[in-house]
C-alpha positions as CSV (number, residue, x, y, z in Angstrom):
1,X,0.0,0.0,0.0
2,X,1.4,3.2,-0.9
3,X,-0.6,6.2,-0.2
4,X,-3.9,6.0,1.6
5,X,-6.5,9.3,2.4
6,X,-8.0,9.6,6.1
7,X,-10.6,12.4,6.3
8,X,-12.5,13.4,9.6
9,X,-14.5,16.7,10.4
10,X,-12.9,16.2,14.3
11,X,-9.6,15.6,15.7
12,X,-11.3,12.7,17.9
13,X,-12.0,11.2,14.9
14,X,-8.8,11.5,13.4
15,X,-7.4,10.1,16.0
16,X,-9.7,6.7,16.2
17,X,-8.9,6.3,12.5
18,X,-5.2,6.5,12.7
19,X,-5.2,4.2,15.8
20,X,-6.8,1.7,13.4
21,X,-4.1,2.1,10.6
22,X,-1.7,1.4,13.7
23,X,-3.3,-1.7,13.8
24,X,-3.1,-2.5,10.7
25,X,0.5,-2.5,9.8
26,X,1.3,-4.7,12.8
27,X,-1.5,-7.4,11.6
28,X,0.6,-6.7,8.6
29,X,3.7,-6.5,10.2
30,X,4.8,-3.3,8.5
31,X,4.7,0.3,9.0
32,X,4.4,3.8,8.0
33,X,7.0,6.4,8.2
34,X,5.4,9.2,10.0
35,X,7.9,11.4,9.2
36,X,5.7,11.7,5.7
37,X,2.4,12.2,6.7
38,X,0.6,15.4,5.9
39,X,-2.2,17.3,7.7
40,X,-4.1,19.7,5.6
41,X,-6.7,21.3,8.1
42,X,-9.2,24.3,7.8
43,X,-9.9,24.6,11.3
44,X,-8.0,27.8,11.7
45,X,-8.8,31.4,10.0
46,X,-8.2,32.0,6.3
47,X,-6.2,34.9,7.3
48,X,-3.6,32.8,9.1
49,X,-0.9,32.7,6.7
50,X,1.7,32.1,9.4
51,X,3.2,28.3,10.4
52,X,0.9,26.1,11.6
53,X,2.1,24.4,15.2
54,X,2.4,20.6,15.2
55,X,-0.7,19.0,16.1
56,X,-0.6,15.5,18.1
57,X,-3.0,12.9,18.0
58,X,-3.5,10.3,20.9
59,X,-3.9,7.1,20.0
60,X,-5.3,4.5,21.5
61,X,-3.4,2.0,22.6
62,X,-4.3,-1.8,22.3
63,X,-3.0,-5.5,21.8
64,X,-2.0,-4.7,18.0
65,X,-0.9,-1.0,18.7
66,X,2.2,0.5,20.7
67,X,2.5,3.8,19.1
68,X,0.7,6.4,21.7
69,X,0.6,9.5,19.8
70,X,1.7,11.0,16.7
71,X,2.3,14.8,15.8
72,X,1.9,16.2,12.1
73,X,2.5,19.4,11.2
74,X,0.0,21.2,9.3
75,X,0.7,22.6,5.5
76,X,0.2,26.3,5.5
77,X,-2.8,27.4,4.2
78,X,-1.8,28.6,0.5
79,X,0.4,25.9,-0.1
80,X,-1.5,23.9,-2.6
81,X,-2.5,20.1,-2.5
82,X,-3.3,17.3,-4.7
83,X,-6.9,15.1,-3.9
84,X,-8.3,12.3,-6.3
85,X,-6.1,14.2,-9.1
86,X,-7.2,18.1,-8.4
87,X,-5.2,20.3,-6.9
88,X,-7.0,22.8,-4.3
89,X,-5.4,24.8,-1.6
90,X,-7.5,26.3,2.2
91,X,-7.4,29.4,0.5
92,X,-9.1,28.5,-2.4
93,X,-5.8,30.8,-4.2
94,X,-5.6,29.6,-8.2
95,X,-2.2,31.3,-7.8
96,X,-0.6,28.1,-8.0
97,X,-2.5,26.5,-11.1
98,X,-1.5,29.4,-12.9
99,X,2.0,29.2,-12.1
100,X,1.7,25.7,-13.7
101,X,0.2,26.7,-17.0
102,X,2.6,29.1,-17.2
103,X,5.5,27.0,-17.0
104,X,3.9,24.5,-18.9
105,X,3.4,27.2,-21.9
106,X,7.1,27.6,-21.8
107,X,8.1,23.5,-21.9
């Protein structure tokens, strides 16, 4: 498995769901690096164009999962992401996608 999507509208449930992916990889016996992960949230202001603090999820911890907590740190909110093959960004900036067609006219 390479890259999977977790989407929750609560940090509780963010946290249930990436206890359960804990679980997973040692059924599995693997794991994820992460080191990688990425946390896009809109649960600040649109003005914030500062660095985002780390967040840290609790996990809970069970038979199949050691790992009690993991922090991500959040992408700003104008740096643009890709979902199911679109790019979008909090801001809802089209900065970016023009940036792109712009070095694409020039390839």
């Amino acid at each position: 498995m390479d890259d999977f999507t977790l989407i929750s509208s609560s940090k509780a449930g963010m946290e249930f769901m990436l206890s359960i992916t804990e679980e997973f990889y040692q059924i599995n016996n693997t794991s994820a690096n992460h080191n990688k992960y990425v946390l896009i949230t809109n649960s600040l202001p649109l003005t914030s164009n500062s660095t985002l603090p780390p967040i840290t999820f609790n996990l809970d911890l069970s038979s199949l999962n050691s790992v009690p907590s993991i922090t991500i740190t959040p992408i700003s909110m104008t740096t643009s992401f890709r979902f199911l093959g679109v790019w979008f960004n909090i801001k809802s900036s089209r900065d970016f996608i023009k940036k792109q067609l712009k070095r694409e006219e020039w390839d």
